[in-house]
C-alpha positions in Angstrom: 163.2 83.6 108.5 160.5 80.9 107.7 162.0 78.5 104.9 159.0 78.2 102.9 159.6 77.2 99.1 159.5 73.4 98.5 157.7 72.1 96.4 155.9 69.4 98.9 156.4 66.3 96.4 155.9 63.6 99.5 152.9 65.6 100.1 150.9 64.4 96.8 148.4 65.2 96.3 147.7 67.9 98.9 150.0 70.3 97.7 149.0 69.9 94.1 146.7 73.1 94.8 148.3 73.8 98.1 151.9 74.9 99.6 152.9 72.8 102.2 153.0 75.5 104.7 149.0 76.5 103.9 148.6 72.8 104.6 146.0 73.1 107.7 147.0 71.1 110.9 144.0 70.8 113.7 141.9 73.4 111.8 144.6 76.0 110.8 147.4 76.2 108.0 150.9 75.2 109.2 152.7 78.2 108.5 150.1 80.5 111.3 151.6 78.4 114.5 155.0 80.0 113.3 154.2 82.9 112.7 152.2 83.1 116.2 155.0 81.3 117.8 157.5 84.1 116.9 155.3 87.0 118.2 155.2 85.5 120.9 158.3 85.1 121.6 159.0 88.7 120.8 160.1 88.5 117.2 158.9 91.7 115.6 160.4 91.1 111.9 159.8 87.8 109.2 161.0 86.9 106.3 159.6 83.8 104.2 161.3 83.0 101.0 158.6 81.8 98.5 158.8 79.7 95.3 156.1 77.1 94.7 152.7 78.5 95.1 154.4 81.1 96.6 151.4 83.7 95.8 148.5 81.5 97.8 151.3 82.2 101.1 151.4 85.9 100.6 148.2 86.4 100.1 147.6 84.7 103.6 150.0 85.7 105.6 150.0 89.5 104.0 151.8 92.2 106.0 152.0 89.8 109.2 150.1 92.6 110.4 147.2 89.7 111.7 150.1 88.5 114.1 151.6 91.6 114.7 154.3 90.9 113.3 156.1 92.6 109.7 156.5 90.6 107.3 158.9 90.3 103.7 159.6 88.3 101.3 162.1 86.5 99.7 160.9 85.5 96.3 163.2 82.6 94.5 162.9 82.1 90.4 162.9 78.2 91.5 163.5 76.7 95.3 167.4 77.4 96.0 167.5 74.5 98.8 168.1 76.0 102.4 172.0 77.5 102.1 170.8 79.3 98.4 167.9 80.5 100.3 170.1 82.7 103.1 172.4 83.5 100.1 169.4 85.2 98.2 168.0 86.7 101.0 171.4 88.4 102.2 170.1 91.9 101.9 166.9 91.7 104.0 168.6 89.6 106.7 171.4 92.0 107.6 173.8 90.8 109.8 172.8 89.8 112.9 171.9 86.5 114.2 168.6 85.5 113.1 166.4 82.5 113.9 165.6 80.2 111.0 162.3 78.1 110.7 161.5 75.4 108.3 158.0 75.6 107.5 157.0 71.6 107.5 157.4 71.0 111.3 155.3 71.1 113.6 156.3 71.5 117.0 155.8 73.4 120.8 159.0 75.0 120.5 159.2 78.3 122.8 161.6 80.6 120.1 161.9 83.2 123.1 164.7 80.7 124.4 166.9 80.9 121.4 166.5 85.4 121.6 167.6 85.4 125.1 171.2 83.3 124.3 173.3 84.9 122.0 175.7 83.1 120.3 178.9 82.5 122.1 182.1 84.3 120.9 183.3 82.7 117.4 179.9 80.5 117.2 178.4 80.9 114.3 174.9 79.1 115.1 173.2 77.1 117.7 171.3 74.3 116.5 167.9 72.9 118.1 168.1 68.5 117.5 165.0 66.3 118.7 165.6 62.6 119.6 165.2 60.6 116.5 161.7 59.8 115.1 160.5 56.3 114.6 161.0 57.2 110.8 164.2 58.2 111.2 166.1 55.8 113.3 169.9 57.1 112.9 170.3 60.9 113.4 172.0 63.8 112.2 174.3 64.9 114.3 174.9 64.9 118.0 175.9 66.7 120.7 178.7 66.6 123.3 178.4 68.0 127.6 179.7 71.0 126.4 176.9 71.9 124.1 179.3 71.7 120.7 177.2 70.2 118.1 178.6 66.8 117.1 179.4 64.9 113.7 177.9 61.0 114.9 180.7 59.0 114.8 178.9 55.9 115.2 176.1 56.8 117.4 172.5 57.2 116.6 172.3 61.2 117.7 169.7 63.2 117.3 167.5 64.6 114.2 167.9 68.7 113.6 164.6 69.8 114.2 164.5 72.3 111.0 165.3 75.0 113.6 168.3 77.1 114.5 169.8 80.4 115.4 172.4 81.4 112.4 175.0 84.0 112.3 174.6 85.7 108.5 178.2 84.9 107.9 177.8 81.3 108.4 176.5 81.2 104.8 178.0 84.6 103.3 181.7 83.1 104.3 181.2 79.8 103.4 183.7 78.9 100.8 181.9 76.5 98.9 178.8 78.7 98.5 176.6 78.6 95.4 173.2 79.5 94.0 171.8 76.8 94.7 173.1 74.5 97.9 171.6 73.1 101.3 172.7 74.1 105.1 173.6 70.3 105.8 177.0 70.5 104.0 177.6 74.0 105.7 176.7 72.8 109.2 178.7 69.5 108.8 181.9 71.5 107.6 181.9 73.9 110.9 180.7 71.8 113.6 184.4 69.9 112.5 185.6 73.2 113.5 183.6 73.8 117.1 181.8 76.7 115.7 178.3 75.4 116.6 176.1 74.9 119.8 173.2 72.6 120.1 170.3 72.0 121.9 168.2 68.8 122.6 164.4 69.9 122.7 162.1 66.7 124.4 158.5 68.3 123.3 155.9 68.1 120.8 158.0 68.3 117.8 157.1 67.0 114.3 158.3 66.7 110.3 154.7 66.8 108.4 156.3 65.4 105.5 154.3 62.9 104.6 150.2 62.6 104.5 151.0 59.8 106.7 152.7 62.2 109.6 149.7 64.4 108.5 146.9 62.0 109.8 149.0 61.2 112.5 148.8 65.2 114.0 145.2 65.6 112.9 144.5 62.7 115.1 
């Protein structure tokens, strides 16, 4: 599932016209170096939620049939933050474990890794962090020699790179589920409870969230 609904506000003006993920980065919009990540890595079956501008990023991406890939949609009344998003989508997701995407980065990230280790018995994610951007000095959470995604507890950690491999349940059973909620708040609450692996990825890696990080890429 590509998380593809904000509304880009740091993004001003570009995404007055433009959704974030149409945004093009070295001569092509964000969202295709997902979606040709993912076929490459053997994903066969996409789901982008839409919201602002959603129409312009259906009428690009289409079918997914360009990338070989099928694709659905998720369409939201208004954006329902990342947890709402899962919540609304419930019925196209299923129940297995499913790899989720956030649109606005940018990164090298090889998604076959994340297929080929299922979640361990009880987990209900694995987590992908990046060391800490200059931006971004102190992280979000860290992780331990086991491979347990940590809370900080003092130390700078790492940032969650937007992507993650999620159990269904991890949302659907979450007590304090609403319409409208985010996954940090979900994420903090289990990892108190050892129910999530992590990941630290070292390569090319990016949040275009700014026309500043933007020019950056470009150049």
């Amino acid at each position: 599932m590509i998380l593809a609904a904000g509304l880009g506000k740091r993004m001003r003006p570009l995404t007055d016209t433009l959704p974030k993920p149409l945004i093009p980065v070295r001569g092509k919009p964000l969202i295709a170096y997902h979606l040709e990540a993912l076929a490459r890595a053997g994903v066969t079956e996409v789901i982008i939620n839409l919201a602002y501008r959603g129409s312009q990023i259906q009428e690009y991406v289409g079918d997914g049939a360009a990338w070989g890939l099928q694709v659905a949609y998720s369409s939201e009344p208004e954006p329902l933050e990342t947890g709402g998003a899962i919540l609304h989508a419930q019925e196209l997701l299923g129940d297995a474990p499913f790899i989720l995407l956030n649109a606005d980065v940018f990164t090298d990230f090889d998604f076959s890794g994340l297929l080929k280790a299922p979640l361990g018995a009880g987990d209900l994610g694995r987590l992908v962090l990046v060391p800490n951007p200059d931006f971004k000095p102190t992280g979000d959470f860290d992780v331990n020699g086991r491979g347990r995604l940590q809370l900080l507890g003092g130390r700078e950690g790492y940032t969650f790179a937007g992507v993650s491999l999620l159990a269904p349940k991890l949302v659907l059973e979450y007590p304090k589920r609403r319409a409208c909620f985010g996954l940090a708040e979900v994420f903090r609450e289990v990892a108190v409870n050892d129910r999530l692996s992590a990941e630290v990825y070292t390569g090319v890696w990016s949040d275009v969230g700014t026309p500043e990080r933007l020019a950056a890429l470009q150049g």
